[in-house]
C-alpha positions, 0 to 999 in steps of 0.5 A: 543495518537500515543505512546499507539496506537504503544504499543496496541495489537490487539486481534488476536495477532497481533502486528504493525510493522510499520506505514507510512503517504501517499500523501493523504486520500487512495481512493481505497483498496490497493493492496498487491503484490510483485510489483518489483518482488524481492520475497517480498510483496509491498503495492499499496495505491491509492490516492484521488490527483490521485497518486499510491504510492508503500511502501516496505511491510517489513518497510513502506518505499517509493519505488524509482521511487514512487509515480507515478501520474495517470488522472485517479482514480484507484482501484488496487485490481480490476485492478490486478485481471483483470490483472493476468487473462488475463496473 
């Protein structure tokens, strides 16, 4: 039942903000970073039909210009860190 779920406390103290449907199953680990520089984290979710989408991390909201198709499969996380080293 969704509704029980949105009123579940985890364990921990944790409450859930929000939640949001992707394109697709999530392929990969999703990335957290903030993707559009405006001081604020985002989420990079990897998909199974080749799409990155990006939400908004504050409410789960789709960024503009998103999703974006890619041929290959892609693993962010990984990318990222592989990325900021070479920076």
């Amino acid at each position: 039942d969704e509704e029980s779920l949105l009123n579940t406390k985890c364990p921990r103290n944790l409450e859930l903000r929000w939640q949001t449907e992707v394109i697709s199953s999530i392929y990969a680990t999703p990335l957290i970073a903030d993707i559009n520089s405006d001081g604020k984290v985002d989420i990079v979710v990897p998909s199974f039909v080749h799409y990155l989408e990006v939400l908004e991390g504050s409410d789960g909201d789709k960024m503009t210009g998103w999703p974006a198709f890619t041929s290959q499969l892609f693993m962010p996380v990984l990318s990222f860190m592989i990325l900021t080293r070479m920076e």
